[in-house]
C-alpha positions as CSV (number, residue, x, y, z in Angstrom):
1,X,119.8,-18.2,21.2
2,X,121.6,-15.8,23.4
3,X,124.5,-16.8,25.6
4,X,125.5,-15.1,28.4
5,X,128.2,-15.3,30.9
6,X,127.9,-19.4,32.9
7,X,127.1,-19.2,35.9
8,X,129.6,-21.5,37.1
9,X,133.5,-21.8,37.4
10,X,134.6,-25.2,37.4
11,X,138.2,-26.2,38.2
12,X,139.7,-29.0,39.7
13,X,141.4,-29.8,42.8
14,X,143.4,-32.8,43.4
15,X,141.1,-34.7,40.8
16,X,138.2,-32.7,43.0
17,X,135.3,-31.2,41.3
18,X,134.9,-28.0,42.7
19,X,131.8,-25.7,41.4
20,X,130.6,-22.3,42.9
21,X,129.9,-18.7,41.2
22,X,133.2,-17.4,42.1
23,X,136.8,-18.8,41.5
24,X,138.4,-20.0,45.7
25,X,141.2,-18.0,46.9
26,X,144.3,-20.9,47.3
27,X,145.4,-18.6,50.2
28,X,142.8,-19.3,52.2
29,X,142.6,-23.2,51.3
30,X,144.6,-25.4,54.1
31,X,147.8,-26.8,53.1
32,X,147.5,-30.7,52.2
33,X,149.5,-34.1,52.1
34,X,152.6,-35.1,55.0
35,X,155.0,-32.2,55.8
36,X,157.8,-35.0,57.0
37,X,160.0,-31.3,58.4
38,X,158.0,-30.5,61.5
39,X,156.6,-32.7,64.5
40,X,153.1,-32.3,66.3
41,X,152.9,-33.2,69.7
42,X,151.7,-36.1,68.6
43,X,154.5,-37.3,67.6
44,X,154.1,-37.4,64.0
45,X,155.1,-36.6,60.9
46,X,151.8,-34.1,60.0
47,X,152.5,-30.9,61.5
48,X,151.3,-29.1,64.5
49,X,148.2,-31.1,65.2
50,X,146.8,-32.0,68.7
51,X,144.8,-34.7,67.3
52,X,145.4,-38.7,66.1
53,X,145.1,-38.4,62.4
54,X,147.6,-38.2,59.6
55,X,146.6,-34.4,58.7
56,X,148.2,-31.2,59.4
57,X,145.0,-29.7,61.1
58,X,143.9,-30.3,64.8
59,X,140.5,-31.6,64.2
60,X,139.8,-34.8,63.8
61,X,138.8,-35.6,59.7
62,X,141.5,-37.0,57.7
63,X,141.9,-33.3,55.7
64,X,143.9,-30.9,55.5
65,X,141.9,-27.7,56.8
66,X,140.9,-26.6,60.0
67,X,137.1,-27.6,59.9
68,X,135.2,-30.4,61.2
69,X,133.6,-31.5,58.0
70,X,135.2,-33.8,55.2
71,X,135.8,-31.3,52.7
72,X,139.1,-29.4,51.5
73,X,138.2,-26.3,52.4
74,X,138.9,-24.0,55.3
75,X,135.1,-23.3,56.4
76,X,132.6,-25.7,58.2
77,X,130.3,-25.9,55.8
78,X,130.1,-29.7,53.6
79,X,131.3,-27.5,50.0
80,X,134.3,-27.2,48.6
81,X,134.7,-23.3,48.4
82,X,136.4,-21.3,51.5
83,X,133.1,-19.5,52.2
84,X,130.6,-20.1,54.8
85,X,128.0,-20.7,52.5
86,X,127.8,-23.3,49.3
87,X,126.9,-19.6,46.7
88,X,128.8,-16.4,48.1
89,X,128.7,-14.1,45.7
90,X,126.4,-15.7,43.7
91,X,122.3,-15.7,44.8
92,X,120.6,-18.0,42.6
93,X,117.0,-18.2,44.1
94,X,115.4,-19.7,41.8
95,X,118.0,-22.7,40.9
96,X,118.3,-21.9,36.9
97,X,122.4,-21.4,36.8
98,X,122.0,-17.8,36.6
99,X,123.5,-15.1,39.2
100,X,121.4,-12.7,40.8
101,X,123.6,-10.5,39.0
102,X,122.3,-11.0,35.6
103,X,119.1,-12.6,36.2
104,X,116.6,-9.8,36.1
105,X,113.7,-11.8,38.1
106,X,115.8,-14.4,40.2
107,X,112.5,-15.5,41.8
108,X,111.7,-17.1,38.3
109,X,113.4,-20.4,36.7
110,X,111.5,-19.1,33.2
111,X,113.5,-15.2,33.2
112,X,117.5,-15.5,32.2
113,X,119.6,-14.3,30.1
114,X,119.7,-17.5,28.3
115,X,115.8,-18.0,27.5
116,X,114.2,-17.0,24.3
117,X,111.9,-14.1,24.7
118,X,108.5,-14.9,23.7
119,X,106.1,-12.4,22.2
120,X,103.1,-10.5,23.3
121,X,103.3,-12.4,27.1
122,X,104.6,-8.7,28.7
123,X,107.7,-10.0,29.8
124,X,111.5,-9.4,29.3
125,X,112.4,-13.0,29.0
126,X,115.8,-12.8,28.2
127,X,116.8,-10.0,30.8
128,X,118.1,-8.0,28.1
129,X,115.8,-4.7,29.0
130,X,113.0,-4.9,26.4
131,X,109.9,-6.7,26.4
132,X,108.3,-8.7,23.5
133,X,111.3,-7.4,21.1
134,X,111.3,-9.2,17.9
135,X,115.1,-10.6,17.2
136,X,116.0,-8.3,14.8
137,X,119.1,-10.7,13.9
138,X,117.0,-14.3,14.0
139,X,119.1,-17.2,13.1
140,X,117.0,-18.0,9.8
141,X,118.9,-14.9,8.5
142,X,116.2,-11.8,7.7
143,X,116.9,-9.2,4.8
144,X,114.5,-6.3,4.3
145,X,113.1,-5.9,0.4
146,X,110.8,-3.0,-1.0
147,X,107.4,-2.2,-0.1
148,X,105.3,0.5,-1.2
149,X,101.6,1.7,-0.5
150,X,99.6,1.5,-3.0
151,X,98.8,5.3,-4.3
152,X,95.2,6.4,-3.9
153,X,93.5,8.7,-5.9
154,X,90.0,10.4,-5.0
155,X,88.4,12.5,-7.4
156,X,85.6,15.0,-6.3
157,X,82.6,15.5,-8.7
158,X,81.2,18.4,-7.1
159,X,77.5,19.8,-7.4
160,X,77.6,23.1,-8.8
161,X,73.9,23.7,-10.1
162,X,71.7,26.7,-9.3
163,X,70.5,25.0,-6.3
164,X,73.5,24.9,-4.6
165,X,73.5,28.8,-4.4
166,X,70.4,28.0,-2.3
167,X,70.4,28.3,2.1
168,X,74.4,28.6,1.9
169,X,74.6,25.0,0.9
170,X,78.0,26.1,-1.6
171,X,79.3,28.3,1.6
172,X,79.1,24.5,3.5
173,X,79.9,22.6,1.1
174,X,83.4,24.5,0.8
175,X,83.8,24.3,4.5
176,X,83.5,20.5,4.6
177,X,85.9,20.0,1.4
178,X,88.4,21.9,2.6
179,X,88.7,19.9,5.9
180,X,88.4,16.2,4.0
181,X,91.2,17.8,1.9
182,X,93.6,19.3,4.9
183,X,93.0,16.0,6.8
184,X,93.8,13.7,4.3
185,X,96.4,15.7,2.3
186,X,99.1,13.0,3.3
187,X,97.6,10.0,2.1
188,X,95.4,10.7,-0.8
189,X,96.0,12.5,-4.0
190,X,93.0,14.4,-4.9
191,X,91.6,15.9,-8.0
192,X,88.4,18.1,-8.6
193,X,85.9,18.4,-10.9
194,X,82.6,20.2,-11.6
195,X,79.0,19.9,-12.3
196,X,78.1,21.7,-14.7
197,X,80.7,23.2,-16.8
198,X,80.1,25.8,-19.4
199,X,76.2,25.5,-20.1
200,X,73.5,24.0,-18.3
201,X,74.0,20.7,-18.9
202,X,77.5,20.8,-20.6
203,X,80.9,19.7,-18.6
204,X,83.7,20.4,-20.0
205,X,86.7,19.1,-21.2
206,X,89.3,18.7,-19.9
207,X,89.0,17.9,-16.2
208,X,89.4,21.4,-13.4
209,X,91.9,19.4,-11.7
210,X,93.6,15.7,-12.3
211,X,94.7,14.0,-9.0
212,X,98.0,14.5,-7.9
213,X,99.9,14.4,-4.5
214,X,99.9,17.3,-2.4
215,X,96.7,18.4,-4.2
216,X,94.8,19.8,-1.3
217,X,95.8,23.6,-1.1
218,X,95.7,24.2,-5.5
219,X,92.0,22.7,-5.2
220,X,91.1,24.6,-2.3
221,X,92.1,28.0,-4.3
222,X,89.9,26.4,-7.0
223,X,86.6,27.1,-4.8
224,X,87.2,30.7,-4.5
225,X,85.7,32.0,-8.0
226,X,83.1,29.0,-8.8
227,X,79.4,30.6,-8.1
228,X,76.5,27.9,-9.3
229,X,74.6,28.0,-12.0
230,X,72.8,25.6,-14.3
231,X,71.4,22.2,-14.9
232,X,72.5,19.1,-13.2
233,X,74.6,16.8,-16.0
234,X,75.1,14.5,-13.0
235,X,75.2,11.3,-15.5
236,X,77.4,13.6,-18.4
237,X,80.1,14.6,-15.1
238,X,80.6,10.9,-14.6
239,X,80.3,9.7,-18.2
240,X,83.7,11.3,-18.7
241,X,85.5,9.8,-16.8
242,X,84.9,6.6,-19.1
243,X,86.3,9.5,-22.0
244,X,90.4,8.2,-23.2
245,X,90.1,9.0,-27.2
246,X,92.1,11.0,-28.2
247,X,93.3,11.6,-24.9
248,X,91.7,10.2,-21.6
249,X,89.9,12.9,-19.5
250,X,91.7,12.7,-16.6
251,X,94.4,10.7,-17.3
252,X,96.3,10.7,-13.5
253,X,93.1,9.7,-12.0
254,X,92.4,7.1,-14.9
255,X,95.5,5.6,-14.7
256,X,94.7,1.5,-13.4
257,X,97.7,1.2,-11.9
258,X,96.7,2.8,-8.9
259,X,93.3,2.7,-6.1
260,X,91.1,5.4,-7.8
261,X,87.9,6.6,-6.2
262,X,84.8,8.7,-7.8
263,X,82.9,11.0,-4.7
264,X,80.3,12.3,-6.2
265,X,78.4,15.4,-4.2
266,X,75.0,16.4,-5.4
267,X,72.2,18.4,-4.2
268,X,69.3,17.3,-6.6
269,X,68.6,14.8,-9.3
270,X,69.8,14.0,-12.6
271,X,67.8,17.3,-14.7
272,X,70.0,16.9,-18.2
273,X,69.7,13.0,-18.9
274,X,72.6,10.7,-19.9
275,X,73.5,12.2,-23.2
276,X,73.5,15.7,-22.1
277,X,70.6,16.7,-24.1
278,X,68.1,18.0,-22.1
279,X,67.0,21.2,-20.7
280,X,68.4,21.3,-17.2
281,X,65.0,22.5,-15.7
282,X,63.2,20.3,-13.1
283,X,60.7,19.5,-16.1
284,X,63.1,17.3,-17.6
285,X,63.5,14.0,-16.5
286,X,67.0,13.3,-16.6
287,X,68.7,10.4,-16.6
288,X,67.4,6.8,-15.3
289,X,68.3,5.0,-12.0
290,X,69.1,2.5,-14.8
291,X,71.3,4.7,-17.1
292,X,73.5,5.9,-14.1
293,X,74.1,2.6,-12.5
294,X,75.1,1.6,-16.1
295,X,77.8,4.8,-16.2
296,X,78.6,3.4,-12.7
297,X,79.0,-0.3,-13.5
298,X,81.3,0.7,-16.4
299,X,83.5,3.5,-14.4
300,X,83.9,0.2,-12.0
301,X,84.6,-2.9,-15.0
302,X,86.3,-0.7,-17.4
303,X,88.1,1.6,-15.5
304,X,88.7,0.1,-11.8
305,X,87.1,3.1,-10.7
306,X,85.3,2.9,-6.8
307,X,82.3,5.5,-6.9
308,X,80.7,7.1,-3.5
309,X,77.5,8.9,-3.5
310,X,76.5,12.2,-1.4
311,X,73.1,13.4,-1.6
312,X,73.3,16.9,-0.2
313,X,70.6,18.8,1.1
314,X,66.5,18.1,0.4
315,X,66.0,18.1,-3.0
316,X,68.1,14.9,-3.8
317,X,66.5,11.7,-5.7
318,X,67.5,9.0,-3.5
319,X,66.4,6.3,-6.0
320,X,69.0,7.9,-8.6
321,X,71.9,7.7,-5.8
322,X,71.1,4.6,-4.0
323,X,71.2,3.1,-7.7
324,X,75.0,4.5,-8.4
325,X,76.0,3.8,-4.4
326,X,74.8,-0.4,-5.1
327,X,76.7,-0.6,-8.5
328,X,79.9,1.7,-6.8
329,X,82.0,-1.1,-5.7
330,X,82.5,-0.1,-2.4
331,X,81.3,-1.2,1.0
332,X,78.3,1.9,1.2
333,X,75.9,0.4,-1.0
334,X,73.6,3.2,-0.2
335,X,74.3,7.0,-0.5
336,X,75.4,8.9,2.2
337,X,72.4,11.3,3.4
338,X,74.1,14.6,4.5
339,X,71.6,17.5,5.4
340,X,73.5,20.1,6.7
341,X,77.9,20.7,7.3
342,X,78.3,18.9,9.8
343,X,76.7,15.8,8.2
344,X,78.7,16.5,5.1
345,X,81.9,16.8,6.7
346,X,80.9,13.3,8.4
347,X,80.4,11.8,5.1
348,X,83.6,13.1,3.4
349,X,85.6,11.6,7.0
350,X,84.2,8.3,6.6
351,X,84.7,8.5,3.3
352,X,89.0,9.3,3.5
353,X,89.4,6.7,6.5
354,X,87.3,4.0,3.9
355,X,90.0,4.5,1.2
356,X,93.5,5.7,3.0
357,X,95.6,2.4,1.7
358,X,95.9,-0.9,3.2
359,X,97.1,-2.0,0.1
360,X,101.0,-2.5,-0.7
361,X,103.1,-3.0,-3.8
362,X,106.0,-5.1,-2.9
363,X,109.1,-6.3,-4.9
364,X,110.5,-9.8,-3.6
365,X,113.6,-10.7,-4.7
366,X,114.0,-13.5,-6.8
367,X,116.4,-15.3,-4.1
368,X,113.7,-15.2,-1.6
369,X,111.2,-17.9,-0.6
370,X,108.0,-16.9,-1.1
371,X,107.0,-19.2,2.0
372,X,109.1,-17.1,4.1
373,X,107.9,-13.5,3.6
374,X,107.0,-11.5,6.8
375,X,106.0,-8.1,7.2
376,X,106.4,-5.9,10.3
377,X,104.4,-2.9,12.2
378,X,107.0,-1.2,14.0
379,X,109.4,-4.4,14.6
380,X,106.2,-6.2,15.3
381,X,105.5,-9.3,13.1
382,X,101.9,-9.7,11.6
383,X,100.7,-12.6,11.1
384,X,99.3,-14.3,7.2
385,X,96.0,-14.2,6.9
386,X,93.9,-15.5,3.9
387,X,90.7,-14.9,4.9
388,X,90.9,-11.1,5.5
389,X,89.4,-10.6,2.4
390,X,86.3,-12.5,3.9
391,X,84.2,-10.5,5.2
392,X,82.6,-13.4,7.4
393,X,86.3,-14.7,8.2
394,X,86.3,-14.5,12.3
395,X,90.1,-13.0,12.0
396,X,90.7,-9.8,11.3
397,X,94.1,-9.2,11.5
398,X,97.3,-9.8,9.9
399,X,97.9,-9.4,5.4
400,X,97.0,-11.4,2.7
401,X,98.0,-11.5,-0.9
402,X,95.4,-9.9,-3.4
403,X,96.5,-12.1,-6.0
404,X,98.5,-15.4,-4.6
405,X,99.5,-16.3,-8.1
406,X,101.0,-12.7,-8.9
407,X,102.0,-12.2,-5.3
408,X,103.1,-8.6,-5.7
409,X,100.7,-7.0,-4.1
410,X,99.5,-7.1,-0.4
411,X,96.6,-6.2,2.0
412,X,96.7,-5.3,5.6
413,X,93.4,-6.8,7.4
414,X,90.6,-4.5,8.6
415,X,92.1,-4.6,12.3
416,X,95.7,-4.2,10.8
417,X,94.8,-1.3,8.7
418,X,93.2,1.0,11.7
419,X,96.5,0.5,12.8
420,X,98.7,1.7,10.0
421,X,97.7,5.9,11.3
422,X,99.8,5.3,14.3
423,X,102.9,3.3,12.5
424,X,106.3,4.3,12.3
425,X,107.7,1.8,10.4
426,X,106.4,-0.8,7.8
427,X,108.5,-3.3,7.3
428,X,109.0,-6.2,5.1
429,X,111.4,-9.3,5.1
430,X,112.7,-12.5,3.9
431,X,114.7,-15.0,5.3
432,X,112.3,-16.8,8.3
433,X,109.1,-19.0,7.7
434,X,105.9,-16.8,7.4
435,X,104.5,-16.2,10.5
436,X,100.4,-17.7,10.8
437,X,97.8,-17.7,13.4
């Protein structure tokens, strides 16, 4: 709790109890008691009086000063400073011990220097020039301790068949990569990979380009030589992915340890089936609806990776790529239907603002509570929130843990989260119960 300067001196007078906002001047008090070396015309012993009483004064109370009232002061007023008023010096308007001076809304008993401010009411509550601060010295002793985003890591699986040399679809489809990668550059490490690779439906090995941070500008040199050509392995491009003997195919982007995610870009369906060995012609069948989501379903259980589906253009299958979107793990359980830029660039957006992190490493101390962990948007406390993770949950906002057993890593809330591009600071603390709804 604050403290600021009392409102009140208190002193005593001749076992008095004087109170006022500013300290009396003695020189201006009358003197008091029998001066025995002077005579009144009285007759007494008092002093120069002109009245009956045993005081020095000539008005007619049994004090000392030269008022009417009963007081020991020199003024006419019933206190017992030497003012004409009961405050001088001191407004107090609104009766809550606190000067004018240092009450910063003296029309309010609530506003004082000595009143806890309370968050999110607006308000400077305890005069001291902010509003809705959090105390960044609380007295249940705070202490920051590590916290890190979780990395993400987006791997594009990009369309490259004969087809895409068709209407300028390649010429787009640069355009609209190169502005997912420029706008998300700072938040995502990206990687790059092709369909097909070599022959017509061979992709080879290793990956064009693993994931790593600052990506964006080495993958977007990448585009300049690639002219299409070939078959479309779609199910061989993502099959590698599940690839680690001898070595894992992209080992960066394979790594669990991170959020990885699969975009995969296509302008037609499968035309070289699951094992790679057919003709890459429209004749062939390609894979199955069945065999991808398989690939899909494994990339997801075996590899925690998230796949996202783009069907580019008109010639796509949607039943292939609505079968890969529903077993992807993410929230788009359907493919994203881009038929032109503009709808491509669209898709790639919604797809970087889907994945940019929510999702925090953090490293408690062992001293700390784990009941008193808070975590902070620019000095702002959020509040713990269990149910983000429930979709149906009616609050939105606030962190959970993702695993309350492990409890070393977090989640921002959906509401939290579209906050986090317009943060300065993410804090987190120990030291003061967690903060809930």
């Amino acid at each position: 709790m604050k403290r600021g300067i009392a409102a009140f001196t208190l002193f005593f007078l001749f076992g008095s109890l004087i109170t006022g906002c500013e300290t009396s001047d003695p020189s201006e008090a009358g003197t008091t008691g029998t001066d025995t070396s002077n005579t009144d015309i009285e007759g007494d012993a008092d002093g120069s009086d002109a009245d009956s009483d045993s005081d020095s004064d000539a008005d007619s109370d049994s004090d000392s000063d030269t008022d009417s009232d009963s007081d020991s002061d020199t003024d006419s007023d019933s206190d017992s400073d030497t003012d004409s008023d009961s405050d001088s010096g001191c407004e107090d308007n609104d009766g809550d011990a606190w000067c004018e001076e240092f009450d910063c809304d003296d029309d309010d008993p609530n506003i004082n220097p000595n009143i806890e401010e309370i968050e999110d009411n607006g308000v400077d509550d305890d005069c001291d020039g902010q509003t809705d601060e959090v105390d960044t010295d609380p007295e249940c002793g705070e202490e920051e301790f590590t916290i890190e985003p979780v990395p993400i890591r987006m791997m594009i699986l990009q369309d490259i068949s004969g087809s895409m040399g068709d209407d300028g679809k390649w010429t787009q489809a640069k355009a609209a990569l190169t502005a997912m990668l420029t706008d998300f550059s700072d938040s995502i490490d990206f990687g790059f990979d092709v369909f097909p690779n070599g022959s017509p439906c061979f992709v080879a090995d290793p990956v064009v380009s693993d994931t790593l941070p600052g990506n964006a500008g080495p993958i977007i040199d990448l585009f300049a030589p690639i002219v299409p050509g070939g078959g479309t392995p779609l199910a061989v491009g993502m099959k590698n992915f599940l690839i680690t003997t001898p070595t894992a195919y992209a080992p960066l982007f394979m790594d669990e340890e991170a959020d990885s995610y699969l975009v995969v870009v296509s302008d037609g369906r499968d035309t070289c089936r699951a094992d790679g060995s057919g003709n890459g012609t429209s004749l062939d069948p390609g894979a199955t609806p069945a065999e991808l989501a398989q690939i899909t379903t494994q990339l997801l259980t075996e590899r925690q990776i998230k796949t996202f589906v783009i069907g580019f253009g008109l010639g796509v299958d949607p039943t292939q790529l609505n079968a890969i979107a529903a077993a992807g793990g993410t929230s788009f359980t359907q493919y994203f239907d881009a038929a032109n830029q503009t709808d491509l660039e669209a898709a790639l957006n919604s797809i970087g603002s889907e994945v940019v992190s929510c999702e925090y490493d953090v490293t408690i101390p062992d001293d700390a509570d784990e009941d008193e962990v808070n975590f902070y948007f620019d000095s702002v406390v959020l509040v713990y929130n269990q149910d983000c993770q429930d979709p149906a949950a009616s609050l939105d906002v606030g962190w959970t843990w993702i695993d309350v057993n492990t409890k070393n890593r977090i989640q921002f809330c959906d509401e939290s989260c579209a906050q986090l591009p317009n943060v300065s600071v993410v804090q987190a603390k120990f030291g003061c119960p967690t903060e809930t709804p």
